[in-house]
N, C-alpha and C positions, 0 to 999 in steps of 0.2 A: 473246359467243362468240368464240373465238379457235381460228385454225386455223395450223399450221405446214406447209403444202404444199411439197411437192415434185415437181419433174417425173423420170418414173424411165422408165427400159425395162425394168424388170419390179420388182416388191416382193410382198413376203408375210409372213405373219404364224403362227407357230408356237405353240401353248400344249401345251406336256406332250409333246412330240416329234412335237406332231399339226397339219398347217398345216389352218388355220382360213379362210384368205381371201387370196387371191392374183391381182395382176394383171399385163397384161404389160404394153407404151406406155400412162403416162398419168399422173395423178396419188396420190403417199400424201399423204393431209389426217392429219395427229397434231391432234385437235380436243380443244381446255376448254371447258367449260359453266364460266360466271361467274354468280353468287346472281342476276342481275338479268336474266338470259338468258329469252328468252321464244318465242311464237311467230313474234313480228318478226323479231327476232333470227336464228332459224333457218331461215327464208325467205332474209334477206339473204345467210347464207354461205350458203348454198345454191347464192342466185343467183349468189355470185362464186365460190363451186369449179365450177359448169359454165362461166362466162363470161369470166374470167379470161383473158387471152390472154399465157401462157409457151410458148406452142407457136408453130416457126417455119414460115414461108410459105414459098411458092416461091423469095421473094428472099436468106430466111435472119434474115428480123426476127421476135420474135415478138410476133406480129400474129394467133395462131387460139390459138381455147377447146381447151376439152377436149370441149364439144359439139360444134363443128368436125370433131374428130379421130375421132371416136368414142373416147376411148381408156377405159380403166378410171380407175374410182375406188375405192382404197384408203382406207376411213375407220378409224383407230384412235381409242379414244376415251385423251384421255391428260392425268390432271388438274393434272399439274406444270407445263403452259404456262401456268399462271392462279397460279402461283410468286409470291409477293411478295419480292425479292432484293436490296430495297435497302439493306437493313442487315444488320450479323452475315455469320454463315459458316452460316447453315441455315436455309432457307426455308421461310415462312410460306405456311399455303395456307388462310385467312381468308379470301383473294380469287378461292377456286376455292368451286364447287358445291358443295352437300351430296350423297353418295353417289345420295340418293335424284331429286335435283334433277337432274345432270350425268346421269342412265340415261336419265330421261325425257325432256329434251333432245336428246340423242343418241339415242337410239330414233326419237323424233319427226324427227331430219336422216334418219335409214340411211330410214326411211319411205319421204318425200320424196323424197331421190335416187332409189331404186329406181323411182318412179314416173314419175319425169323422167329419169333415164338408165336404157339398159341398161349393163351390164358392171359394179356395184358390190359392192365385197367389203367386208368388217368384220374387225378382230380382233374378243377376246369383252371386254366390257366389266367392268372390275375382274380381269381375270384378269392371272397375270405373262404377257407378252408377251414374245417373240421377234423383233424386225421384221429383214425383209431386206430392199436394194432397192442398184439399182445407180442411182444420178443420173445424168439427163443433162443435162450441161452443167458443173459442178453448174448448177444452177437449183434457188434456195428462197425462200421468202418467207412474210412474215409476214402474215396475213389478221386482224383484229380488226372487229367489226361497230361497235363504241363510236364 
């Protein structure tokens, strides 16, 4: 599983001129489900979208989660981070989920969080998305469970 985090002060998520899921300090996760992704799997990013520490402390390091913070979590599900890009001018997505594989995946994280954090939003999964979000810092990073 692979996640593209981001630390924001606010993001959101639009489909058809309608926002679907919106938060304000905290993180957007843009998440791939890979063919081999399982329950471990989704445990682990789990563990590291709430434990992760982008978030700064008193001194200005960061050093606090997003469980810390309480802040939101923004989960978009988004199959193109699991891209194969190494060759050619158009990428291969061999190395992303099957439709049916990446829902259930991703249903089974939005689950989880929800149970372990309050404040968690979702775009809609397979729909054309919208995303807005203002970064702070910037601050991004790349999360892969492999």
């Amino acid at each position: 599983m692979i996640a593209l985090i981001q630390r924001v002060l606010s993001a959101r998520v639009d489909v058809d001129d309608e926002t679907v899921g919106s938060i304000g300090p905290g993180l957007l996760a843009l998440v791939a489900v890979q063919p081999d992704d399982g329950e471990a799997q989704t445990k682990r990013m789990l563990e590291r979208l709430l434990g992760y520490r982008v978030f700064s402390d008193d001194t200005g390091r960061m050093n606090r989660s997003l469980t810390d913070i309480g802040g939101g979590l923004l989960l978009v599900s988004q199959f193109t981070l699991a891209a194969d890009t190494h060759s050619g001018m158009r990428p291969s997505f061999t190395t992303a989920g099957t439709p049916e594989h990446g829902r259930h995946w991703f249903d089974r994280l939005v689950e989880l969080a929800r149970i372990a954090h309050p404040g968690v939003e979702t775009g809609r999964f397979g729909a054309h998305m919208v995303v807005q979000l203002v970064n702070d810092g910037p601050v991004t990073f790349w999360l892969d469970t492999r």
